[in-house]
C-alpha positions as CSV (number, residue, x, y, z in Angstrom):
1,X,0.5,-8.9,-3.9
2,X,2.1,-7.0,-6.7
3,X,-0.3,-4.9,-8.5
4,X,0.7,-6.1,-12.7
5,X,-0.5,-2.6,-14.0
6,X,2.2,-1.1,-11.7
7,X,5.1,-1.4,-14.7
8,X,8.6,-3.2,-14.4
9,X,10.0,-2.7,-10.9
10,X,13.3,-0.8,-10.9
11,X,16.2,-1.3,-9.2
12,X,16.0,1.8,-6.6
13,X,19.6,2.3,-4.6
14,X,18.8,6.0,-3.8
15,X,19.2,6.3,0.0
16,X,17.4,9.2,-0.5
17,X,14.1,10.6,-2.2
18,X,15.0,11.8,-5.6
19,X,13.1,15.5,-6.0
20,X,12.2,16.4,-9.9
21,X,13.8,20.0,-10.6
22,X,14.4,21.4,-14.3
23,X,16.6,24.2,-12.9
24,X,19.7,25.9,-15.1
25,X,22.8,25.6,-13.8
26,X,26.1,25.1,-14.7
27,X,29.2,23.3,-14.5
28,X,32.4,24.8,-13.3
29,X,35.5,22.8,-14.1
30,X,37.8,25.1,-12.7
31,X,41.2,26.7,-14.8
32,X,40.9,28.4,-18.1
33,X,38.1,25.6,-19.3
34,X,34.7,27.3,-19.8
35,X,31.3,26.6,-18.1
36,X,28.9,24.0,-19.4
37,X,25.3,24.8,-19.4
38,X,23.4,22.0,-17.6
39,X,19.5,21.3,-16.5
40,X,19.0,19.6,-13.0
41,X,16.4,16.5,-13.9
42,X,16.3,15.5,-10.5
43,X,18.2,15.9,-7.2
44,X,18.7,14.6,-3.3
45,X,20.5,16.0,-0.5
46,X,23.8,14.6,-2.0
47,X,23.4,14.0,-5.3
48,X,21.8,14.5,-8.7
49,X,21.2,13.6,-11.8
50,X,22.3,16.0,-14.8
51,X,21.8,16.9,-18.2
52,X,24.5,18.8,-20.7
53,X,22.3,20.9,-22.6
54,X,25.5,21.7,-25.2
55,X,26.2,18.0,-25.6
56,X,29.4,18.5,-24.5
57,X,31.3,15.3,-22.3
58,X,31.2,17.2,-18.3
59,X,34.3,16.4,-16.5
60,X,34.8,13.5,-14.2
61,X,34.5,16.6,-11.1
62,X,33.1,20.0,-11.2
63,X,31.5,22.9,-9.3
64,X,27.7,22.5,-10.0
65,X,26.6,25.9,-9.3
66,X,23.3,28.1,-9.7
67,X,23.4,31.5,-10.2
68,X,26.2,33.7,-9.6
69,X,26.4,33.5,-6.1
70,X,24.9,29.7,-5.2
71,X,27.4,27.0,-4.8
72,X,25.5,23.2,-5.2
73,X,28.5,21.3,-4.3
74,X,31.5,19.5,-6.1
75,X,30.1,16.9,-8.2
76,X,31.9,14.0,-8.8
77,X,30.5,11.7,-12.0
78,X,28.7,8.2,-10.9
79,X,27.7,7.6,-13.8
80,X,27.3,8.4,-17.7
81,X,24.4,8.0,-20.2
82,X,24.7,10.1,-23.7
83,X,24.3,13.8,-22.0
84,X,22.9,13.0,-18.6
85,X,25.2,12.0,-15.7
86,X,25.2,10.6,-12.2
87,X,26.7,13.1,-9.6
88,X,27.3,12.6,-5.9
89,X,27.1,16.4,-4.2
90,X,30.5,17.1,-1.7
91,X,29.2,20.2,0.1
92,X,31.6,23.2,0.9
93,X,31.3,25.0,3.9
């Protein structure tokens, strides 16, 4: 039986375990358009979730990328809410 101090259950439809971060990173959209500053919140072996730290919209697809030299993946958007997004990772190489 369902502990009632447990909260609202929520609709889970990760595959995967979702792993708290906080690191900086950035977005990449490619061409002349410049980097966005982002935080990890929290991330799985092919996705994460996101957060602008500018406040500025992130592109439907980007290069999520930590440091200089450390390529997360190309993220394409799942999913919007004010600053934070939704990303499924496509990893290169």
């Amino acid at each position: 039986m369902d502990n009632p101090n447990d909260g609202p259950k929520v609709d889970e439809r990760r595959q995967k375990p979702r792993k708290p971060s906080g690191a900086r990173v950035w977005a990449d959209p490619g061409g002349v358009l410049p980097v966005v500053d982002c935080k990890i919140i929290d991330i799985t072996d092919d996705g994460a979730q996101v957060a602008a730290l500018s406040g500025r919209r992130l592109p439907d697809v980007f290069i999520l990328q930590h440091e200089a030299t450390r390529i997360l993946g190309e993220a394409h958007v799942v999913w919007r809410n004010g600053n934070n997004v939704g990303v499924r990772l496509i990893k290169r190489g």
